[in-house]
C-alpha positions as CSV (number, residue, x, y, z in Angstrom):
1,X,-130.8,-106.9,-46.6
2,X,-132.9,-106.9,-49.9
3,X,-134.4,-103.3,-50.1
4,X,-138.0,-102.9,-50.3
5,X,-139.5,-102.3,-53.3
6,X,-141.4,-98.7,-54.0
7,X,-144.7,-98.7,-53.3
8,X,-146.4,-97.8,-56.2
9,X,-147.5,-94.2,-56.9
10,X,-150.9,-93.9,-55.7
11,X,-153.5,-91.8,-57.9
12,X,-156.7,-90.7,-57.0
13,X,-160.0,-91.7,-58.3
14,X,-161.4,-89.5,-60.7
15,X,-164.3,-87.8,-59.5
16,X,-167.8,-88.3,-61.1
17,X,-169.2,-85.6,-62.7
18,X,-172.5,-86.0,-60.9
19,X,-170.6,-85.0,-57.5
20,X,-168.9,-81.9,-58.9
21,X,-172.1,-80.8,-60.6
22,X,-173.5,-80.6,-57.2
23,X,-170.4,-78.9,-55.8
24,X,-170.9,-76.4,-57.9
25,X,-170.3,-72.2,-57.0
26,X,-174.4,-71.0,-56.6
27,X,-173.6,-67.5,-54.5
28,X,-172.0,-64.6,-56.2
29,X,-170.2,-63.3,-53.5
30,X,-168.3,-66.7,-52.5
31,X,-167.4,-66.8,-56.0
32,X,-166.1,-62.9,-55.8
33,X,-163.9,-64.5,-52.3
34,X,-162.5,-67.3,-54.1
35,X,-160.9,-65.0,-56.5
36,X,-159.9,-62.1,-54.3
37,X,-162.6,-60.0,-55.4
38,X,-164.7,-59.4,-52.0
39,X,-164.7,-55.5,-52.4
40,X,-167.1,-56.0,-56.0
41,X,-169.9,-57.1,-53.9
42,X,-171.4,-54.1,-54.4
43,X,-172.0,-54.3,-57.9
44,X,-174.0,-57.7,-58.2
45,X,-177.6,-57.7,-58.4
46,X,-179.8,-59.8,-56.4
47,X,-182.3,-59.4,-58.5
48,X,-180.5,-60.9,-61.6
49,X,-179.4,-63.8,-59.3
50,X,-182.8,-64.7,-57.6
51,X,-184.5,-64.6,-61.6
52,X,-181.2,-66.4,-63.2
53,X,-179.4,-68.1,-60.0
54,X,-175.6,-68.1,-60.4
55,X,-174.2,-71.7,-61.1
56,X,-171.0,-72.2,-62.0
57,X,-168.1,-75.6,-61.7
58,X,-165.5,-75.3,-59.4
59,X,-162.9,-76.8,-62.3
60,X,-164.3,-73.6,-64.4
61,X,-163.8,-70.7,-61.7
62,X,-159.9,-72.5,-61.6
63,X,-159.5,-70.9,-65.1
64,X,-160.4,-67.6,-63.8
65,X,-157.6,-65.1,-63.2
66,X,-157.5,-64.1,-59.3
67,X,-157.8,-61.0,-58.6
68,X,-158.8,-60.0,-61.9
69,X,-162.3,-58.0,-62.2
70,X,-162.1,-58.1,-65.9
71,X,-161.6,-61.7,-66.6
72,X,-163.2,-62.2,-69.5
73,X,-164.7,-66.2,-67.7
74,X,-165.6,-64.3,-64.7
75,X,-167.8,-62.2,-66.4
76,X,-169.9,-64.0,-68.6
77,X,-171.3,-65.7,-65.1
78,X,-171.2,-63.3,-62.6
79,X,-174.5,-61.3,-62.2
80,X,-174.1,-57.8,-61.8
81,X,-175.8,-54.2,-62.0
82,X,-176.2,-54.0,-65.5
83,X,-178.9,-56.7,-65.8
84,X,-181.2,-54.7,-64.1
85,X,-181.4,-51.7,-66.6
86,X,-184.4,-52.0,-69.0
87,X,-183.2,-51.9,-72.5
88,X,-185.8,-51.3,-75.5
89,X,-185.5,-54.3,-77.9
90,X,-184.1,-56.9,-74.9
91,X,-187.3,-59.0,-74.5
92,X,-188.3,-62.3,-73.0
93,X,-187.7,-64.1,-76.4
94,X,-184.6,-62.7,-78.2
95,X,-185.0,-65.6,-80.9
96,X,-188.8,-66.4,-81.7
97,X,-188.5,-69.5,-79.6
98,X,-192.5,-69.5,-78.6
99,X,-193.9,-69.3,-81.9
100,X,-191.7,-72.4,-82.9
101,X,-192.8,-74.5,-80.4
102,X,-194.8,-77.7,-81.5
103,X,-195.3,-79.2,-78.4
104,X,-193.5,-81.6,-75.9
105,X,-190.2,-79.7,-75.9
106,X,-190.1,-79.5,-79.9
107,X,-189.0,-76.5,-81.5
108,X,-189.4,-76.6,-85.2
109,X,-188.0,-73.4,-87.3
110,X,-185.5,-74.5,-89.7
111,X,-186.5,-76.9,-92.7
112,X,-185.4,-80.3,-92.3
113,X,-184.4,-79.7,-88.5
114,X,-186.1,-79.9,-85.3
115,X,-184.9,-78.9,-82.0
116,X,-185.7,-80.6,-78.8
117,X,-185.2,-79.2,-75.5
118,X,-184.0,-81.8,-73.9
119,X,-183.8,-80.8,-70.5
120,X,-183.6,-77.1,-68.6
121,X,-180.6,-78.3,-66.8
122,X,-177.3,-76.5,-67.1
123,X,-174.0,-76.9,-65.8
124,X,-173.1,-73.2,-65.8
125,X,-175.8,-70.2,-66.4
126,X,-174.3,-67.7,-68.8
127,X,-175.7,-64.2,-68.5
128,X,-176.3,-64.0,-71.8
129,X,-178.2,-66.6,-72.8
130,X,-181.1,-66.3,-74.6
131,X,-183.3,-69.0,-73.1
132,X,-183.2,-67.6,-69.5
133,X,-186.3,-67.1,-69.6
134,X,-187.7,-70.3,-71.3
135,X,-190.6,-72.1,-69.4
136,X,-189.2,-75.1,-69.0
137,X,-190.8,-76.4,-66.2
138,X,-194.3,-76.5,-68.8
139,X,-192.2,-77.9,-72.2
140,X,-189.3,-80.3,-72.3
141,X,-189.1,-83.1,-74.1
142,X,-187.9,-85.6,-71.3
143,X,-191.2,-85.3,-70.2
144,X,-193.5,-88.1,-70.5
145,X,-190.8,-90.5,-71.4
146,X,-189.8,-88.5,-74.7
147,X,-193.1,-89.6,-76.2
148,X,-194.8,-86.5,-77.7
149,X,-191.3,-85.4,-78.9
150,X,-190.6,-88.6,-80.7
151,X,-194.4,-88.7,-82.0
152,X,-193.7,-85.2,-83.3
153,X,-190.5,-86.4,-85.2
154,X,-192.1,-89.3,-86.4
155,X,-195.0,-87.7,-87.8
156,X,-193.0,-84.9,-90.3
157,X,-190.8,-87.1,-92.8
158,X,-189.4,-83.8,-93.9
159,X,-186.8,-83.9,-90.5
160,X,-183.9,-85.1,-91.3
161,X,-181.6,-84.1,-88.8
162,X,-182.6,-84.3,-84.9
163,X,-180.9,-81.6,-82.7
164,X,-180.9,-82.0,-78.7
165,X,-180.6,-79.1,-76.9
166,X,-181.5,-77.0,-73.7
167,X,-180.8,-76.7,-71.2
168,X,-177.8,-78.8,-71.8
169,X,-178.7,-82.4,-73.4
170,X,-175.8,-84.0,-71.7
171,X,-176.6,-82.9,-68.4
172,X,-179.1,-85.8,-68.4
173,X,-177.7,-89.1,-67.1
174,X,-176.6,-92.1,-69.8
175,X,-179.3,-94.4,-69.5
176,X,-181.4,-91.3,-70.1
177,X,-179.8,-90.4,-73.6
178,X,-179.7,-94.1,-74.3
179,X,-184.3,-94.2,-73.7
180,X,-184.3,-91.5,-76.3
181,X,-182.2,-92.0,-79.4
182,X,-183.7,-96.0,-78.8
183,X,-187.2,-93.9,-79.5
184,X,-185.7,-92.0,-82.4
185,X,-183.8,-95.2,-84.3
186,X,-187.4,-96.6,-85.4
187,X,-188.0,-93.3,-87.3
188,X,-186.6,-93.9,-91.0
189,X,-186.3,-90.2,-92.2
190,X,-184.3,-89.2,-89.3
191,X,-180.6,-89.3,-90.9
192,X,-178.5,-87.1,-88.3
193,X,-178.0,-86.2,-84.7
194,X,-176.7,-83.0,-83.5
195,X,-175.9,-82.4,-79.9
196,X,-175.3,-78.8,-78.1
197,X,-173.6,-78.6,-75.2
198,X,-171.4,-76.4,-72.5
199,X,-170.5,-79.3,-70.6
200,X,-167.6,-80.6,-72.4
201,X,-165.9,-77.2,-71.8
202,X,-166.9,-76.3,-68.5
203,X,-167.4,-79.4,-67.2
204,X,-165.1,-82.0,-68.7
205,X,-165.9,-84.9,-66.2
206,X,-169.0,-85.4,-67.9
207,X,-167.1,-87.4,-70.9
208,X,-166.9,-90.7,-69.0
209,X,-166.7,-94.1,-70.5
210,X,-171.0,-94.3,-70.1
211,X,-171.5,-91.4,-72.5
212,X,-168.8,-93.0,-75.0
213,X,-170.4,-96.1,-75.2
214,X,-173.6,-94.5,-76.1
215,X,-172.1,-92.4,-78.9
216,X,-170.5,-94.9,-80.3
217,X,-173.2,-97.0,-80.6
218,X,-175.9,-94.5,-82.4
219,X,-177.2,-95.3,-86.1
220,X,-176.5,-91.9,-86.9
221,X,-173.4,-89.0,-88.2
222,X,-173.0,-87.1,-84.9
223,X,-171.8,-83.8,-85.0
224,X,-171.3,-81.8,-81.5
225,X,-171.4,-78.6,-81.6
226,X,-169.7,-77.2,-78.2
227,X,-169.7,-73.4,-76.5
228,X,-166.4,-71.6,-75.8
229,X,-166.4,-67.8,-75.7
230,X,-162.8,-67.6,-74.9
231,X,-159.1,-69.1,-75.4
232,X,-158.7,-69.5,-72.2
233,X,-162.0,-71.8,-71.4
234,X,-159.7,-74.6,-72.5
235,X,-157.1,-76.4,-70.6
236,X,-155.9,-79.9,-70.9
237,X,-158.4,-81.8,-69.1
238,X,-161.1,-80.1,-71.5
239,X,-158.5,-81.1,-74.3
240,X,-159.3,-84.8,-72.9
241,X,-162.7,-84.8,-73.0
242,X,-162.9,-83.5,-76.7
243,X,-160.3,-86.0,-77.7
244,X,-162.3,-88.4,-76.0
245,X,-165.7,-87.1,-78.0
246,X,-164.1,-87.2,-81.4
247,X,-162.5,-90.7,-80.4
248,X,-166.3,-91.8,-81.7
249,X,-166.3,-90.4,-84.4
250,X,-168.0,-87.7,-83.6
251,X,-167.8,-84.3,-86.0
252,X,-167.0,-81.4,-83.1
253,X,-167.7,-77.7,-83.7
254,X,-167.3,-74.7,-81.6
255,X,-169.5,-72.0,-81.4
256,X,-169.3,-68.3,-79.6
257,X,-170.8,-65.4,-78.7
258,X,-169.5,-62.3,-79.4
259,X,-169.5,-60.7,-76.1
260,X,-168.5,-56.8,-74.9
261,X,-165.8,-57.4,-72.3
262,X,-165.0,-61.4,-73.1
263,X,-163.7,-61.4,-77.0
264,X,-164.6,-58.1,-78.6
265,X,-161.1,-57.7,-79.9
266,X,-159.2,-59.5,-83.1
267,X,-156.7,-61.0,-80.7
268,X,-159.2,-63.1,-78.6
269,X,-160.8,-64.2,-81.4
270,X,-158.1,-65.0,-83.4
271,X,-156.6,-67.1,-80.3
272,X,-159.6,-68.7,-79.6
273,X,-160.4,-70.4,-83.4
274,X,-156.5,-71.5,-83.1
275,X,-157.0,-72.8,-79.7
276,X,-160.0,-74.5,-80.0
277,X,-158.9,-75.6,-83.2
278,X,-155.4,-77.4,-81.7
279,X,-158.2,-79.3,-79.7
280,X,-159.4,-80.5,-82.8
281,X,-162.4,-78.5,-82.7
282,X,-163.4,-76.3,-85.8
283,X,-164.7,-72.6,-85.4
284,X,-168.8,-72.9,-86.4
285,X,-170.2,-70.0,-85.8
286,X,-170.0,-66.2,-84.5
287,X,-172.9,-65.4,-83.1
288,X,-174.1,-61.5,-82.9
289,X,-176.0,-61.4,-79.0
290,X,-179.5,-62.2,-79.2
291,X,-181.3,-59.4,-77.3
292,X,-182.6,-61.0,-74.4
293,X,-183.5,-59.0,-71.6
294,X,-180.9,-58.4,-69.0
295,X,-177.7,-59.0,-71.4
296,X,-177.5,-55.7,-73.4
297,X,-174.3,-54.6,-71.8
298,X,-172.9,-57.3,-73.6
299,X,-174.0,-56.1,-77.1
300,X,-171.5,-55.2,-79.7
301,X,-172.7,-52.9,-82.5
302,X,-172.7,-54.3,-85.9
303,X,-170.6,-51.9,-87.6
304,X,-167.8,-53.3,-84.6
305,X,-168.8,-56.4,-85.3
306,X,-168.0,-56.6,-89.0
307,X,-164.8,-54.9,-88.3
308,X,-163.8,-57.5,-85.6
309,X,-164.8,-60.0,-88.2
310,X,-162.7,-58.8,-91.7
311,X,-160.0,-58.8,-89.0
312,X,-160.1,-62.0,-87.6
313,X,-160.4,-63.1,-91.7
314,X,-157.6,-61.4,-92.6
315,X,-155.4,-63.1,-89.9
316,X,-156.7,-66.6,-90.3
317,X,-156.9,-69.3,-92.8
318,X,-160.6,-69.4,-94.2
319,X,-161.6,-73.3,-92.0
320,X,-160.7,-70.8,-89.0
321,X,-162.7,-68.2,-89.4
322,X,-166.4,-68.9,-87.9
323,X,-169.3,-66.9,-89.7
324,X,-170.2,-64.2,-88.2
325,X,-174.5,-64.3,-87.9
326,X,-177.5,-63.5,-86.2
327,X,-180.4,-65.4,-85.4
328,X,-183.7,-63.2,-86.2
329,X,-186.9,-64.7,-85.5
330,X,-189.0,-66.0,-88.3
331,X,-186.3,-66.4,-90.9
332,X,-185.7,-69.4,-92.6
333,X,-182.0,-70.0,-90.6
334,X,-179.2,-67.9,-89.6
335,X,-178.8,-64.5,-90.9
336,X,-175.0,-63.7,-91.5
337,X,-173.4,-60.2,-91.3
338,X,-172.1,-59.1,-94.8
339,X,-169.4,-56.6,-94.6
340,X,-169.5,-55.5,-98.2
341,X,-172.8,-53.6,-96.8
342,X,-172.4,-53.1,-93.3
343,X,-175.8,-54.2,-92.9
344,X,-177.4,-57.8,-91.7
345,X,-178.1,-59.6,-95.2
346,X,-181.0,-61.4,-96.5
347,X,-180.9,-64.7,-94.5
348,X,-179.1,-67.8,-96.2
């Protein structure tokens, strides 16, 4: 008798990111269960979660330690007590954003740069971020078929460099991201994109063959600048995707907040520049919390901050040590830290 051959191993199909996006976690306390957490019910706020709703992936929570209150993913997305305590200086718009804006979801503060807020879609909400409070049901720039924004660009030849933002830019579907860099190729001065998103990191499905294709085949130097907070937000299928990004030639960067209770010690930070950086993602920045109302328990002082900082630089090589900066509204870009004063420094 001839034996039969072995069936061949059977793998699933991968599935599309759209699907998980909408399997996402949305209610605190069944994201408490899923980690063994039921009895820290009582210390989420309903409040925080009816003005900023809780959305977090399923692949994310999966890095989360069970059983752990502390750990450091769980708490950058779970809203709790603290968000509901009225800090003076924690305001509706840490960074200046409404003075900046020029109209059809363009923010213009830097020279030679431009923001546009893409969307107000997000794959995860972070507590901390400072646009939760952004009207973006009255200004993003996928409204009206990206024509204001593009006008906008068009009309200043002294942008160079386009930057999409949000929201999350690549939480817009392909063909979507193909309708507006078509609009922005006809602009001449435009000489750079830059893209800034979560969603490689929390949501690594979304780096499919579709969104490839369309980076590979933009006039422009891309850099994307990613958001990990933490060593342990990586694992290999987010060391895929950003394989997969850089594949097109893409420039990737990392940048962080500096968070009480995630990384506010030299060890997390050193591990997560070395960890990002063996997924072939550079450290960028170090940002110090913009105040936005309902994240102050996650402020670090300054004078911590500088100290956490001349650690981190006297552990790593210098291309691994992010700068450590603010953003304060109405300067002329980032303003870094400077240690050798202990005080913010004139911005750069």
């Amino acid at each position: 008798m001839i034996p039969a051959a072995p069936l061949p191993m059977q793998h699933p199909a991968p599935r599309r990111w759209q699907a998980l996006w909408r399997e996402a976690v949305r209610d605190p306390r069944e994201l408490l269960d899923l980690l063994g957490l039921g009895t820290l019910a009582a210390g989420i706020s309903d409040a925080a979660a009816a003005q900023f709703p809780l959305r977090v992936p399923r692949g994310f929570v999966a890095r989360m330690r069970h059983g752990d209150p502390a750990d450091p993913l769980l708490r950058q997305v779970l809203p709790v007590l603290d968000e509901d305590t009225v800090v003076p200086g924690f305001g509706l718009d840490a960074v200046g954003d409404a003075a900046s804006r020029r109209g059809g979801g363009l923010i213009h503060k830097y020279e030679g740069r431009a923001l546009l807020v893409a969307t107000g879609s997000c794959a995860v909400h972070c507590r901390y971020c400072f646009r939760r409070h952004y009207p973006y049901a009255e200004d993003t720039a996928a409204a009206a078929g990206w024509r204001e924004a593009v006008a906008l660009v068009a009309d200043d030849p002294t942008l160079h460099e386009v930057i999409l933002s949000g929201g999350d830019p690549l939480s817009l579907a392909d063909h979507k991201l193909v309708e507006l860099t078509d609009a922005l190729r006809g602009i001449p001065h435009v000489r750079r994109l830059r893209i800034h998103t979560r969603l490689p990191i929390v949501l690594p499905e979304r780096v499919e063959a579709g969104l490839l294709d369309w980076l590979r085949a933009l006039p422009w130097p891309v850099t994307i600048v990613v958001h990990a907070n933490h060593a342990r937000e990586f694992d290999p299928a987010v060391d895929a995707a950003l394989a997969a990004l850089r594949s097109t030639g893409a420039t990737l960067l990392n940048q962080a907040v500096l968070l009480r209770g995630v990384n506010d010690d030299v060890d997390a930070l050193a591990e997560l520049c070395e960890r990002g950086h063996d997924a072939g993602v550079l450290p960028y920045y170090l940002h110090q919390l913009d105040r936005v109302a309902g994240a102050a328990h996650f402020e670090v002082p300054d004078g911590e901050a500088l100290r956490l900082h001349a650690g981190l630089a006297a552990r790593l090589p210098g291309y691994l040590v992010p700068r450590l900066v603010r953003e304060i509204a109405g300067e002329p870009g980032k303003t870094p830290l400077r240690a050798t004063t202990g005080r913010i420094a004139d911005a750069e």
